[in-house]
PyMOL Python script that loads the backbone (N, CA, C, O; Angstrom):
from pymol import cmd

cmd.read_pdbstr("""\
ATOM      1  N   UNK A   1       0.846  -1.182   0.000  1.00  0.00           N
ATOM      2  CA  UNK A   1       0.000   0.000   0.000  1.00  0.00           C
ATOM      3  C   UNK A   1       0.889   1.242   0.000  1.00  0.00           C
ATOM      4  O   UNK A   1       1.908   1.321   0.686  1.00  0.00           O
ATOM      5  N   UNK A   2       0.485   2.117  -0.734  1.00  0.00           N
ATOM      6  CA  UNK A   2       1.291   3.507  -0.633  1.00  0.00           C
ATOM      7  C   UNK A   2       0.929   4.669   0.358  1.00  0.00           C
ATOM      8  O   UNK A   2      -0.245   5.041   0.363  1.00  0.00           O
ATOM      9  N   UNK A   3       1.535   5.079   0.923  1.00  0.00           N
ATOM     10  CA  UNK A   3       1.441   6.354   2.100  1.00  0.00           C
ATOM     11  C   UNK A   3       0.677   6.966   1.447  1.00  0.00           C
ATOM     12  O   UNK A   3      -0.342   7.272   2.066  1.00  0.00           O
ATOM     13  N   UNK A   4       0.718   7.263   0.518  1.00  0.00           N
ATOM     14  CA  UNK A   4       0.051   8.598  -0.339  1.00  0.00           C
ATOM     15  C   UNK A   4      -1.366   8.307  -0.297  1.00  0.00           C
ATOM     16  O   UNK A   4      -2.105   9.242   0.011  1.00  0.00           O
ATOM     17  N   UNK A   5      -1.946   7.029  -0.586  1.00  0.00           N
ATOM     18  CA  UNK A   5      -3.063   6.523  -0.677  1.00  0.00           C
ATOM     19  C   UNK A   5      -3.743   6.552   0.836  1.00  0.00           C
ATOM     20  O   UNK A   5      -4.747   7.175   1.182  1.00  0.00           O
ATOM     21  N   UNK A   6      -3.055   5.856   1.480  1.00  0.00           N
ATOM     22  CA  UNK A   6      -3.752   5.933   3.371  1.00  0.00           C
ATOM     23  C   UNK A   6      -3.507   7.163   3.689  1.00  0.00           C
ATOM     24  O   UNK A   6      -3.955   7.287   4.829  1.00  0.00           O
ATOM     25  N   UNK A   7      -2.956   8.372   3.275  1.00  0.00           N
ATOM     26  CA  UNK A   7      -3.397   9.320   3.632  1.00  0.00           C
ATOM     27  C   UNK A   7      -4.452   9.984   3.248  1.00  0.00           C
ATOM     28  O   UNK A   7      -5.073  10.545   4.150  1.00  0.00           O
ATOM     29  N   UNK A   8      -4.959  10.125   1.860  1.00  0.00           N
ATOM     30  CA  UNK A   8      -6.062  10.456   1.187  1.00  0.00           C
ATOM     31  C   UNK A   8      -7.551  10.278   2.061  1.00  0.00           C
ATOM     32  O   UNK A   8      -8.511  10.913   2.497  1.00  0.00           O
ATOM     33  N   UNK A   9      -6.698   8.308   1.911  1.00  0.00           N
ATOM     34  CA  UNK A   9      -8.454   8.005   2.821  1.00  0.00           C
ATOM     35  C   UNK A   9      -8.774   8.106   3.950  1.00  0.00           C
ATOM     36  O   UNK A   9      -9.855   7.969   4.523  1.00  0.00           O
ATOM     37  N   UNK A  10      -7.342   8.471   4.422  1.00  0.00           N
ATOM     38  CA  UNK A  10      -7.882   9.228   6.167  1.00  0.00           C
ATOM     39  C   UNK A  10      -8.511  10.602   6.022  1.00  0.00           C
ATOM     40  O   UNK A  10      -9.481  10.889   6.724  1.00  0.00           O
ATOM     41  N   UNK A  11      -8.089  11.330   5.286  1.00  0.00           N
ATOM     42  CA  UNK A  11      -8.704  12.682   5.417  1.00  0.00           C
ATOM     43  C   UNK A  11     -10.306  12.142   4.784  1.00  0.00           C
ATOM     44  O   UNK A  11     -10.666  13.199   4.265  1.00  0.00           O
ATOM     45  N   UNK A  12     -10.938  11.593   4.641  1.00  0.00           N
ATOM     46  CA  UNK A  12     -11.866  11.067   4.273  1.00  0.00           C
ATOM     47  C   UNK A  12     -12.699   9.985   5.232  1.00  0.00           C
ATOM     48  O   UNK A  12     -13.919  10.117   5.338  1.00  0.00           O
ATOM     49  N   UNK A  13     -12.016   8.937   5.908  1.00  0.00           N
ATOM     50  CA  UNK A  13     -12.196   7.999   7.256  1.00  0.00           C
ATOM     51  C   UNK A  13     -10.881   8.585   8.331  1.00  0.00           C
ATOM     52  O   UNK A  13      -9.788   8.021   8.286  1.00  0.00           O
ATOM     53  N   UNK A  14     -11.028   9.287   8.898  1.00  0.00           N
ATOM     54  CA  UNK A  14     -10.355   9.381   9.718  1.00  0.00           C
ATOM     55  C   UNK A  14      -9.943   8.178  10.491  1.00  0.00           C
ATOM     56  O   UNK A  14      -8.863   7.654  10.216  1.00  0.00           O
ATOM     57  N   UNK A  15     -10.657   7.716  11.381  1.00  0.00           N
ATOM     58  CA  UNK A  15     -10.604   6.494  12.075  1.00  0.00           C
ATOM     59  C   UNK A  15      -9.838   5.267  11.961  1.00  0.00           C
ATOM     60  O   UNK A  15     -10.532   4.276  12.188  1.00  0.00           O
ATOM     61  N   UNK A  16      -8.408   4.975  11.630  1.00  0.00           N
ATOM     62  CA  UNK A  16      -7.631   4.014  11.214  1.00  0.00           C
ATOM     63  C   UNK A  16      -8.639   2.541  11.248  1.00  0.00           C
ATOM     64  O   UNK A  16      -8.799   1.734  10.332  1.00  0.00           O
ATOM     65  N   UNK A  17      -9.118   2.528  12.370  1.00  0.00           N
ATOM     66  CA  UNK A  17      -9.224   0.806  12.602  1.00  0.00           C
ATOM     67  C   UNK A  17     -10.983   1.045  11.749  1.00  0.00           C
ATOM     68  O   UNK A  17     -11.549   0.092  11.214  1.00  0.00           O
ATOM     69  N   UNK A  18     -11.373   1.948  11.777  1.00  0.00           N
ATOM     70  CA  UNK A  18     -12.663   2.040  10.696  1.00  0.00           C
ATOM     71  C   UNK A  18     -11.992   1.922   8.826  1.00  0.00           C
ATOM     72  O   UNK A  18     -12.710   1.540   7.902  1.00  0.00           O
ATOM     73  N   UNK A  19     -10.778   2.270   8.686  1.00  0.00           N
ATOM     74  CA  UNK A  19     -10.675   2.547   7.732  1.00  0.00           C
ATOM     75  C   UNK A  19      -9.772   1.144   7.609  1.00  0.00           C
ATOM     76  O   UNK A  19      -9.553   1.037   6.402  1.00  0.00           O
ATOM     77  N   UNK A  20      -9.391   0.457   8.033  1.00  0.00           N
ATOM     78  CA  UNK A  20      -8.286  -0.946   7.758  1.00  0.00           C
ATOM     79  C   UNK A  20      -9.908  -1.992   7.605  1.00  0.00           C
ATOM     80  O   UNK A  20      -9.867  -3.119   7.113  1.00  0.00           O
ATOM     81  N   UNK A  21     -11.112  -1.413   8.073  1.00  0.00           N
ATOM     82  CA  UNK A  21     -11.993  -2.624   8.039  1.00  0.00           C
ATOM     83  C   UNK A  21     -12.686  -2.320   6.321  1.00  0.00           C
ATOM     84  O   UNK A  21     -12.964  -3.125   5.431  1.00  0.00           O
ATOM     85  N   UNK A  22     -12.763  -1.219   6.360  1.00  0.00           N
ATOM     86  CA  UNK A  22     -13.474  -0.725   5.184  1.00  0.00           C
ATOM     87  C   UNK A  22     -12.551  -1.028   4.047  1.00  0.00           C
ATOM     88  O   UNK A  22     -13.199  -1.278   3.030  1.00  0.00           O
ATOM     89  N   UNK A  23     -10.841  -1.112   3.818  1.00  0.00           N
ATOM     90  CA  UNK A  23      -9.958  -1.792   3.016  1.00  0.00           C
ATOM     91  C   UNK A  23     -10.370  -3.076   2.938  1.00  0.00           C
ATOM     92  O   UNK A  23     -10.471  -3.752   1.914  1.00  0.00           O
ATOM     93  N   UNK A  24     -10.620  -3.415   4.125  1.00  0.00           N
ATOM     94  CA  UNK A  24     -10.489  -5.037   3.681  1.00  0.00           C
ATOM     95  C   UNK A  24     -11.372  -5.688   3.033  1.00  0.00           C
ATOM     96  O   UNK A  24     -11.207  -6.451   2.081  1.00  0.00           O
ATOM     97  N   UNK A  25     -12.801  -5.228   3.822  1.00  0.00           N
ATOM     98  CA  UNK A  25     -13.695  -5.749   3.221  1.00  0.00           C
ATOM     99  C   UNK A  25     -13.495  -5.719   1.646  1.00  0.00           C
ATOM    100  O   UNK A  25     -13.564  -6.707   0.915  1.00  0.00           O
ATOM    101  N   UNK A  26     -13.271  -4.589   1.302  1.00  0.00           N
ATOM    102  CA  UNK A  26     -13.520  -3.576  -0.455  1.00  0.00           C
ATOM    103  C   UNK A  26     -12.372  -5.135  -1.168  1.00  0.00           C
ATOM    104  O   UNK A  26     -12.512  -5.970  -2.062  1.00  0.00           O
ATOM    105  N   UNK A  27     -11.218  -4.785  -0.050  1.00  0.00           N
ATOM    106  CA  UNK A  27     -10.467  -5.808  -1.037  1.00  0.00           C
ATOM    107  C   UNK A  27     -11.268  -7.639  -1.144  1.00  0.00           C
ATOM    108  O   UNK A  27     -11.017  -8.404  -2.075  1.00  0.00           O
ATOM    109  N   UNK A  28     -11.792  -7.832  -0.488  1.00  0.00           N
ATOM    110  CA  UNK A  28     -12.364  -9.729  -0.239  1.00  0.00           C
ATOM    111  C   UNK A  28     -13.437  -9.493  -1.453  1.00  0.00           C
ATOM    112  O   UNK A  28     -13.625 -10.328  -2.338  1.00  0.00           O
ATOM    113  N   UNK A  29     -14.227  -8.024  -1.352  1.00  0.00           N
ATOM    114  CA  UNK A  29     -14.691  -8.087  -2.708  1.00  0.00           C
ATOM    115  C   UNK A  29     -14.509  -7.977  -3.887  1.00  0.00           C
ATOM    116  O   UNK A  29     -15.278  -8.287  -4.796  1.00  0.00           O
ATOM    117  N   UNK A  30     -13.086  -7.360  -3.968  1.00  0.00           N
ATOM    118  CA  UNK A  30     -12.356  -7.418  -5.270  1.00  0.00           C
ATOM    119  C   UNK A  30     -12.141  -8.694  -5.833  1.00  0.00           C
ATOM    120  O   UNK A  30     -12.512  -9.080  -6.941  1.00  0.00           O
ATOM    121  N   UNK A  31     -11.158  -9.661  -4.498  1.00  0.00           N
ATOM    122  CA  UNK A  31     -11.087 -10.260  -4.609  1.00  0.00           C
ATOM    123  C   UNK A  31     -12.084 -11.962  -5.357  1.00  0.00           C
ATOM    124  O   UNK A  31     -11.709 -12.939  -6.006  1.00  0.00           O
ATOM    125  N   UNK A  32     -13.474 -11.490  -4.761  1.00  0.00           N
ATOM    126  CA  UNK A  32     -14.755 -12.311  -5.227  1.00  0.00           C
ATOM    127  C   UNK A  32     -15.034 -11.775  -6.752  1.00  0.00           C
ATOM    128  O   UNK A  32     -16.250 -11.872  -6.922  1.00  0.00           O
ATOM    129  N   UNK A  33     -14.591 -11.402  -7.590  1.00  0.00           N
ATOM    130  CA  UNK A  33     -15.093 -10.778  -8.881  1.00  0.00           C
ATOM    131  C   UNK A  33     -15.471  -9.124  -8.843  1.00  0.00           C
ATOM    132  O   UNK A  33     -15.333  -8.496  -9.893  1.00  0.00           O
ATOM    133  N   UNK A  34     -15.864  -8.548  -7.845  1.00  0.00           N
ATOM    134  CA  UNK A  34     -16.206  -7.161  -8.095  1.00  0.00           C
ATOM    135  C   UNK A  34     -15.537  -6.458  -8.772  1.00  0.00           C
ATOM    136  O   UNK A  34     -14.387  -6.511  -8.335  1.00  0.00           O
ATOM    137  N   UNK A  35     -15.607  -5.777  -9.658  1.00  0.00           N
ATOM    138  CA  UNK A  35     -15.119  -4.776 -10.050  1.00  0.00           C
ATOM    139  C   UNK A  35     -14.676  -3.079  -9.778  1.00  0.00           C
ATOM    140  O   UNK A  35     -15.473  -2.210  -9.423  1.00  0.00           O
ATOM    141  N   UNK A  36     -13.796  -2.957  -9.938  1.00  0.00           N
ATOM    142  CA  UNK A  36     -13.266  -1.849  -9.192  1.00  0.00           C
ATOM    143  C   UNK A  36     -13.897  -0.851  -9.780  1.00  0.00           C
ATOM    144  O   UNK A  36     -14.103  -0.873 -10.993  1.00  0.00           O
ATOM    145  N   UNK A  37     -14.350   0.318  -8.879  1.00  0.00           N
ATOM    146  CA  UNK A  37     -15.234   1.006  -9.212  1.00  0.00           C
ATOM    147  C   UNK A  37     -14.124   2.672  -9.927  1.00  0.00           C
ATOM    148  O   UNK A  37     -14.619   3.406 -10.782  1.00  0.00           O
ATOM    149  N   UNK A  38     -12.956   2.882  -9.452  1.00  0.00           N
ATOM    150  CA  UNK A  38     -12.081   3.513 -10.723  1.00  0.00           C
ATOM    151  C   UNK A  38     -10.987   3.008 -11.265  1.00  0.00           C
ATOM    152  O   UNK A  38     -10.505   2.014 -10.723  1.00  0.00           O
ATOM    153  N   UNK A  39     -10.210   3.678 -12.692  1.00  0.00           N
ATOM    154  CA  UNK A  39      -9.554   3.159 -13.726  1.00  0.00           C
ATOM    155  C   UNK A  39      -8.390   3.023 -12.661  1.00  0.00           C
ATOM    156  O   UNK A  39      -8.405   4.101 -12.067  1.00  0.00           O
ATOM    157  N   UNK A  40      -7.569   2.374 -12.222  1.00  0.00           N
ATOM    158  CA  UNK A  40      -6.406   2.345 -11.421  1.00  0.00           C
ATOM    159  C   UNK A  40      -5.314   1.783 -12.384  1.00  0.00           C
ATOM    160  O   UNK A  40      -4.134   2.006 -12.110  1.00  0.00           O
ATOM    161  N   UNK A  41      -5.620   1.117 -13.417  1.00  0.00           N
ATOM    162  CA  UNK A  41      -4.156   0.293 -13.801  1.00  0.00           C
ATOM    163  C   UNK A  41      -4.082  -1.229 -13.338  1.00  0.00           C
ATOM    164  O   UNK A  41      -4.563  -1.881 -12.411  1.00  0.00           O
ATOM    165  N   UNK A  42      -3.409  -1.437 -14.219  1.00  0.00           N
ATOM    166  CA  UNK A  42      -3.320  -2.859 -13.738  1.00  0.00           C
ATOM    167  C   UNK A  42      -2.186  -3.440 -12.629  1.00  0.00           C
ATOM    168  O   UNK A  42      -2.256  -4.405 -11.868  1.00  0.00           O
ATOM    169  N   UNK A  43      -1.138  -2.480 -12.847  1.00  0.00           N
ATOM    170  CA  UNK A  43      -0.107  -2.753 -11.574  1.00  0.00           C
ATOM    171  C   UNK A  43      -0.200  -2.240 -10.339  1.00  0.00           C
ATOM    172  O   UNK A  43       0.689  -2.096  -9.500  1.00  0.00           O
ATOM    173  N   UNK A  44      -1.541  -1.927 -10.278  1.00  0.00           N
ATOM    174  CA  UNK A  44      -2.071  -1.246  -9.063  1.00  0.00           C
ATOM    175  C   UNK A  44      -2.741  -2.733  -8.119  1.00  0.00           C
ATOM    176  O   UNK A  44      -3.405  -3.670  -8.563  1.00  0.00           O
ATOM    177  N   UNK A  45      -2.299  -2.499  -6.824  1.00  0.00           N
ATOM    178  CA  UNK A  45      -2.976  -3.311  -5.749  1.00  0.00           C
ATOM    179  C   UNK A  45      -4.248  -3.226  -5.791  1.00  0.00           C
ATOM    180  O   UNK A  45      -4.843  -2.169  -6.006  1.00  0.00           O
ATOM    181  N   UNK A  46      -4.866  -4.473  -5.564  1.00  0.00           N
ATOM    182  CA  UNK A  46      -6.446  -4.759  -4.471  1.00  0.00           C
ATOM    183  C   UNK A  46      -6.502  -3.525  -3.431  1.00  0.00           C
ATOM    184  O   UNK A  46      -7.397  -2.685  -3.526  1.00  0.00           O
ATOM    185  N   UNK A  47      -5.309  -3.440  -2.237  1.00  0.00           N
ATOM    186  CA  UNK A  47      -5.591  -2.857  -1.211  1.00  0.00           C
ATOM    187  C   UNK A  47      -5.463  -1.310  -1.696  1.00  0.00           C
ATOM    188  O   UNK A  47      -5.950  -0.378  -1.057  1.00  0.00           O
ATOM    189  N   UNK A  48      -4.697  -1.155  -2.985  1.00  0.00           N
ATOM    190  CA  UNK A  48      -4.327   0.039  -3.179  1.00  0.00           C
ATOM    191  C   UNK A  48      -5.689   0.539  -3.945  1.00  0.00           C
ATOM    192  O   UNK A  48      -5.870   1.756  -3.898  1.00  0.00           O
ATOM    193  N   UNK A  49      -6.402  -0.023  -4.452  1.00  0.00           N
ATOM    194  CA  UNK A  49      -7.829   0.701  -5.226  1.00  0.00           C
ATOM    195  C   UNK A  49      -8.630   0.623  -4.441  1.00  0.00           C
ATOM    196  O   UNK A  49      -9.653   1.178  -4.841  1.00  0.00           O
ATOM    197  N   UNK A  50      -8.787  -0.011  -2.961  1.00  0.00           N
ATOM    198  CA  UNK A  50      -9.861  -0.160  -1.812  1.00  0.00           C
ATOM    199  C   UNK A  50      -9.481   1.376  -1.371  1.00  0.00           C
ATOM    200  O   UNK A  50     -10.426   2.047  -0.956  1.00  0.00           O
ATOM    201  N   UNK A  51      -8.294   1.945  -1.418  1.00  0.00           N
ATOM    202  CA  UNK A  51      -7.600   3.407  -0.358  1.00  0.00           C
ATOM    203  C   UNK A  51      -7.964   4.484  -1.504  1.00  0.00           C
ATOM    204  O   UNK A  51      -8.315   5.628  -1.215  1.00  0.00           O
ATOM    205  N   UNK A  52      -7.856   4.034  -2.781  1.00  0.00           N
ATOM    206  CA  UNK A  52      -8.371   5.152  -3.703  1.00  0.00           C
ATOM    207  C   UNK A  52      -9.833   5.242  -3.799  1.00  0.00           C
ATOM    208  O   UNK A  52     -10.232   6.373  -4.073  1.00  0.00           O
ATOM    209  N   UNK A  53     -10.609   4.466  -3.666  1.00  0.00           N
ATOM    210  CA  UNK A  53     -12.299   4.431  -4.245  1.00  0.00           C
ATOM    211  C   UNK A  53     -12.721   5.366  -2.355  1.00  0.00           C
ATOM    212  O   UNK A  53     -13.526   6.258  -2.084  1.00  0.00           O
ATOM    213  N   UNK A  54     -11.805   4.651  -1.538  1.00  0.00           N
ATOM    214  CA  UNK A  54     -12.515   5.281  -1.070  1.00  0.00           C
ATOM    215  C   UNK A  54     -12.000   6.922  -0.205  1.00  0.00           C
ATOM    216  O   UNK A  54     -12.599   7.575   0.649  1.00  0.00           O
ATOM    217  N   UNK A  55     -10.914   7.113  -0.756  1.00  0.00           N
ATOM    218  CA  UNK A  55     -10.324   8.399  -1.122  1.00  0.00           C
ATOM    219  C   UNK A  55     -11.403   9.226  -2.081  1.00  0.00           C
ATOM    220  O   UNK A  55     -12.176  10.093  -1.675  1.00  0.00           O
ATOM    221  N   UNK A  56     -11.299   8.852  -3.161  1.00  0.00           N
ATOM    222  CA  UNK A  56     -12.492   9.542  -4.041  1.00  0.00           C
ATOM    223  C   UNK A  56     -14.013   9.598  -3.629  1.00  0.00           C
ATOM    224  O   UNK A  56     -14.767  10.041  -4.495  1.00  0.00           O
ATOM    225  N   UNK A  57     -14.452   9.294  -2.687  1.00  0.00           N
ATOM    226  CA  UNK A  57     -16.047   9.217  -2.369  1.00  0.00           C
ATOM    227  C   UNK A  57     -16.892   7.968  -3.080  1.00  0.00           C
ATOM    228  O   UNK A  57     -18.120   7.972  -3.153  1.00  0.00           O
ATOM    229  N   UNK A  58     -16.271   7.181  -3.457  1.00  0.00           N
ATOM    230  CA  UNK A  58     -16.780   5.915  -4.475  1.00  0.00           C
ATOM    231  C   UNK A  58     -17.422   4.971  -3.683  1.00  0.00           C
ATOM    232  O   UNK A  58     -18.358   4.299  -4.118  1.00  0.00           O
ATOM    233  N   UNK A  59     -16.852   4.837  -2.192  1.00  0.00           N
ATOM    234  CA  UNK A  59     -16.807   3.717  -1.390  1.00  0.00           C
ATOM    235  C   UNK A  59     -17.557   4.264  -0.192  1.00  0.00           C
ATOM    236  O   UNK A  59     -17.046   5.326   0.165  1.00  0.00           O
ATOM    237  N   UNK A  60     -18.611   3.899   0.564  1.00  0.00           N
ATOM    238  CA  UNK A  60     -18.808   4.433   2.240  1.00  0.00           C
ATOM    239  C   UNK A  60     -19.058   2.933   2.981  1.00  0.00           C
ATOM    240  O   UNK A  60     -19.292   1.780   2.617  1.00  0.00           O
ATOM    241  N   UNK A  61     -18.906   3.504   3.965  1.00  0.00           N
ATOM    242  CA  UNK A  61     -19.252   2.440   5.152  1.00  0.00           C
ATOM    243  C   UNK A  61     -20.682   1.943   5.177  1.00  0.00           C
ATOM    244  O   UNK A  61     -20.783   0.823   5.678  1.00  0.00           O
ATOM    245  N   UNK A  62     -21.711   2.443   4.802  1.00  0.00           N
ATOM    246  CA  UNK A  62     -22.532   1.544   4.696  1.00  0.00           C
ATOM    247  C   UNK A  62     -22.932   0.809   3.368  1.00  0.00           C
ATOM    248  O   UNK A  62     -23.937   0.101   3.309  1.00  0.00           O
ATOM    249  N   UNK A  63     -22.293   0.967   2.563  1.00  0.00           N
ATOM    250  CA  UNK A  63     -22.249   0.022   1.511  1.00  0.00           C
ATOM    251  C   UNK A  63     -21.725  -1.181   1.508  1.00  0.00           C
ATOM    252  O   UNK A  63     -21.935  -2.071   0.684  1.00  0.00           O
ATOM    253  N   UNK A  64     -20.830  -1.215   2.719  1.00  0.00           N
ATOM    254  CA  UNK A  64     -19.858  -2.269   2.645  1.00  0.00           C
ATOM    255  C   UNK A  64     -20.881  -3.518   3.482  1.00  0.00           C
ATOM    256  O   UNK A  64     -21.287  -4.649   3.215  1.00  0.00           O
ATOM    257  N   UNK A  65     -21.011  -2.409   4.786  1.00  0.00           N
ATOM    258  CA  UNK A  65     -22.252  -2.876   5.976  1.00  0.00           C
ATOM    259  C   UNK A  65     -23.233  -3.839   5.365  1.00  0.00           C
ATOM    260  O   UNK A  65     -23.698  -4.813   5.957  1.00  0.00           O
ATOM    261  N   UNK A  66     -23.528  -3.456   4.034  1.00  0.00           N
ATOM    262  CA  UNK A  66     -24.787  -3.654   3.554  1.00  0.00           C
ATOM    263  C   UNK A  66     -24.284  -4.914   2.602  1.00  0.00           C
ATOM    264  O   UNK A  66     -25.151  -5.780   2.489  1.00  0.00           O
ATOM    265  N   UNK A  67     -23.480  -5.088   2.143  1.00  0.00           N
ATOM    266  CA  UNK A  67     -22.956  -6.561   1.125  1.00  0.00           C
ATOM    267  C   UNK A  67     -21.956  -7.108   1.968  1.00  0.00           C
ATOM    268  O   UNK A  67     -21.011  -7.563   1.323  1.00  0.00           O
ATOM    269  N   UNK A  68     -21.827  -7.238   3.507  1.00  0.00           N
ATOM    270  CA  UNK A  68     -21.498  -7.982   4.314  1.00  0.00           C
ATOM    271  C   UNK A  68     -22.596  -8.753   4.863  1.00  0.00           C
ATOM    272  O   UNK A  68     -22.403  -9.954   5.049  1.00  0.00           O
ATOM    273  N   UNK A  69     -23.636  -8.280   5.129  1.00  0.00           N
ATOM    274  CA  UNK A  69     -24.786  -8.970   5.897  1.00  0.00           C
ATOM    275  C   UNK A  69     -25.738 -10.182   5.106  1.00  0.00           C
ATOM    276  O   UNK A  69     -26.656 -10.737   5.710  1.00  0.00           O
TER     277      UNK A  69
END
""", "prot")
cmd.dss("prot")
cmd.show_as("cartoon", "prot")
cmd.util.cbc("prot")
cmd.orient("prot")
C-alpha cells in the first residue's frame, strides 16, 4: 500500500481501525469478482484501489455494511 493513498483516505475515514476494516472488506470483494469502481491500472494493488475508491467518495461504510450482511 502507498502512504500517499492511506493518507487520502484518512482525510476522508479518519478512524484508522474504521478505515483498515473498510480496506479489507472492499479488497475480499475485489477479490470475489467485483469490479473496481475507478480506472487504477493494472499494476495497481487490491488494497491500493480499496484506499483510492474510497479516497475519491466511491466507497462508504454503509455500503460495505450492507454486502457484508
Amino acid at each position: 500500500m502507498k502512504a500517499q493513498y492511506i493518507e487520502e483516505a484518512s482525510k476522508v475515514i479518519p478512524d484508522t481501525h474504521v478505515l483498515i476494516n473498510m480496506v479489507s472488506r472492499r479488497v475480499r470483494q475485489l477479490n470475489a469478482g467485483s469490479r473496481p469502481l475507478i480506472d487504477a491500472g493494472v499494476s495497481v494493488g487490491l488494497a491500493d484501489v480499496a484506499l483510492l475508491e474510497i479516497a475519491q467518495g466511491k466507497i462508504v461504510l454503509s455500503e460495505l455494511l450492507v454486502d457484508a450482511a
